[in-house]
N, C-alpha and C positions, 0 to 999 in steps of 0.2 A: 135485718135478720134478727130473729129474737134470740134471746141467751137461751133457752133452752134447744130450739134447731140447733144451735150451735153449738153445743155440747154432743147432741146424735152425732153430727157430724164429725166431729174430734174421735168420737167412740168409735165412729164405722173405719175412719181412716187409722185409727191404729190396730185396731182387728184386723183389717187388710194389711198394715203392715207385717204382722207380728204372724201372719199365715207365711207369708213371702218366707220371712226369715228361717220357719217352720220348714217353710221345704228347701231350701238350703243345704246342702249336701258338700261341704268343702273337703278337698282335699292337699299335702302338702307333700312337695319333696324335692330333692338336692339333682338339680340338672348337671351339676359337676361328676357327680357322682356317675349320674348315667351317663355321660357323655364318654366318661375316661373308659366306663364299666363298658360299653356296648363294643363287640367282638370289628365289627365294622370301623369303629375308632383305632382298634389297635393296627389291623390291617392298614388302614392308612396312614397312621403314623408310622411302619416298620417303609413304606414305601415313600415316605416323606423321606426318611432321614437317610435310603440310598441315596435319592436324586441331592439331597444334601451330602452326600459323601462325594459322590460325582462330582458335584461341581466344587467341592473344597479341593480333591485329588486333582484336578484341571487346573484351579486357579494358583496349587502348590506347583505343577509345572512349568505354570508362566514365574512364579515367584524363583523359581530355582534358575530359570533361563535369566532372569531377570540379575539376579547374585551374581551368575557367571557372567554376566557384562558387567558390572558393575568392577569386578576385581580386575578383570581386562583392561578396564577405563585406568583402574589405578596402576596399574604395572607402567601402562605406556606411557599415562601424567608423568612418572617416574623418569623414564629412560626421554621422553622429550628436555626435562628439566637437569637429566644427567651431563655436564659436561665433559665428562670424561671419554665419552660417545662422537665419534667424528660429527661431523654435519650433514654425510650425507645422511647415518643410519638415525639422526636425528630428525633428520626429516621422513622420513620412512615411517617411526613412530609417529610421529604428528598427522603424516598421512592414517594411518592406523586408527590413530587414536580418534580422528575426526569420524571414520566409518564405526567405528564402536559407537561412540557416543551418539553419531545419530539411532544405533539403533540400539540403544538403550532408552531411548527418548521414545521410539516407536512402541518397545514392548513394555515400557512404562505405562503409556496408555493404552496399548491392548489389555494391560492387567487393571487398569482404571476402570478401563469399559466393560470388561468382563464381571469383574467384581460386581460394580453396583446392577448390571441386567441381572444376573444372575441371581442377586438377592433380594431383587423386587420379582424378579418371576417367582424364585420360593413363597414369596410373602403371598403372591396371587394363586396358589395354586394353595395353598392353605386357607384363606380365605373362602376360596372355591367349593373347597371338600367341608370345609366346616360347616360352611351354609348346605351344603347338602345333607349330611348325616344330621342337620339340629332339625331339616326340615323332614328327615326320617322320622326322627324320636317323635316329634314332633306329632306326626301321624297316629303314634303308637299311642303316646299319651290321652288323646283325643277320643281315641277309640276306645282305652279305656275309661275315662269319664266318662261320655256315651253310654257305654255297656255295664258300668254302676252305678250310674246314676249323679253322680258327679256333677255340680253347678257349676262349681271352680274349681280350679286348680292352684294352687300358688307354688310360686318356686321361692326357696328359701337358700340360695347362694347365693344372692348377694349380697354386696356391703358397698356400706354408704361411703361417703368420700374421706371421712375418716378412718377406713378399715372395720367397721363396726358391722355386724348383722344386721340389715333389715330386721329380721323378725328375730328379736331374743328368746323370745319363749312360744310357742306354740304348741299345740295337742299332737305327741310325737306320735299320739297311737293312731293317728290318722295319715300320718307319713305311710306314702304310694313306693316310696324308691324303689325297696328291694323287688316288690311284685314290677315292676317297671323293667327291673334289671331281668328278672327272667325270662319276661314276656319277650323281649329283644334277641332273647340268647338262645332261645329254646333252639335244640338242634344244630347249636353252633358251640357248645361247651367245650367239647374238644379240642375244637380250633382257636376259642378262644385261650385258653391255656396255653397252648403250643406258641399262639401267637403273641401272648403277652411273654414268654421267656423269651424267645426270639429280640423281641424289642427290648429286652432288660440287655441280653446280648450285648444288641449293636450298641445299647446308648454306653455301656460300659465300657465296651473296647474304644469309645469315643471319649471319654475320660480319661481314658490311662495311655492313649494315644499324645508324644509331646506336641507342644506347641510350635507351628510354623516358624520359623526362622525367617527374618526380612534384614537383608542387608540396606547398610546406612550409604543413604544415595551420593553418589559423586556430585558435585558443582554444575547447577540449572545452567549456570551462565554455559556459553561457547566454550572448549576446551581454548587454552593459549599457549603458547609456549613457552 
């Protein structure tokens, strides 16, 4: 091939590039942003964090049934180890104490078992809905690149494994967010409002609510006398 073909060639295929790049149309914006911002997120976070309520009020039932075996256990440990107690109501105790502790052992593991289904169906039911509403936005987005012309799109939320931004700097006059956030909301403003205090609500009275109390467990082994 001669050096001159082969400079046409160079020529035409960066003019072909430099047309591409020409029509190029990028746009940028924070999927965090939209995801929290979309009326449909908050909805389902306000109905996340009942069935989260639920099942924590459930599993404090079992925890409270669970305490009052646990002090039972220790009363009758007590009065089995009491001698000042004849021998029959010694044995009486020891009877006692045998029927507690099996079934503190029982509702040790109903609270075992409940606990961990319960906070892997949470995890799946989040997982669920989050794939659904991302594959909402998701829709939305699309249709607006489509409808402006848009070649790309980039999401600029994340960060690399150092916590760092992917993209530090980019052309913010091209960021889509906010027109993103209303395109989502249109018609649902109201609700979203209503519904983002709602959720400040609950998650607050879920702060200042104290922490579960778990009593410290009586001895794995067999009760003895």
């Amino acid at each position: 091939m001669s050096f001159p073909r082969l400079q046409l060639l160079i020529a035409a295929f960066l003019a072909a590039a430099a047309m591409t790049v020409a029509q190029d149309k990028i746009a940028y914006l924070n999927m965090e942003k939209i995801f929290e911002g979309y009326y449909k997120t908050v909805n389902a976070n306000i109905s996340f964090e009942q069935r989260k309520q639920d099942f924590e009020d459930r599993l404090q039932l079992i925890r409270d049934e669970l305490n009052s075996r646990i002090s039972e256990v220790r009363k009758l440990e007590a009065e089995v180890k009491n001698d000042l107690l004849g021998a029959e109501a010694r044995e009486e105790a020891r009877r006692k104490l045998q029927q507690n502790f099996d079934r503190y052992t029982a509702i040790r593991d109903e609270h075992d078992r409940f606990r961990q289904s319960g906070m892997q169906e949470l995890q799946r039911v989040r997982a669920s809905t989050e794939e659904e509403l991302v594959e909402d936005l998701l829709a939305v987005i699309k249709k607006f690149a489509a409808d402006n012309g848009y070649t790309h799109v980039i999401e600029v939320t994340g960060k690399t494994f150092n916590r760092i931004p992917v993209f530090l700097v980019y052309p913010e006059n091209a960021d889509i967010t906010s027109e993103i956030l209303k395109i989502i909301n249109i018609g649902h403003e109201e609700e979203y409002a209503q519904a983002k205090k709602r959720l400040e609500d609950i998650r607050n009275k879920g702060k200042s609510a104290p922490a579960p109390e778990e009593g410290v467990a009586p001895t794995e082994a067999q009760p003895n006398p």
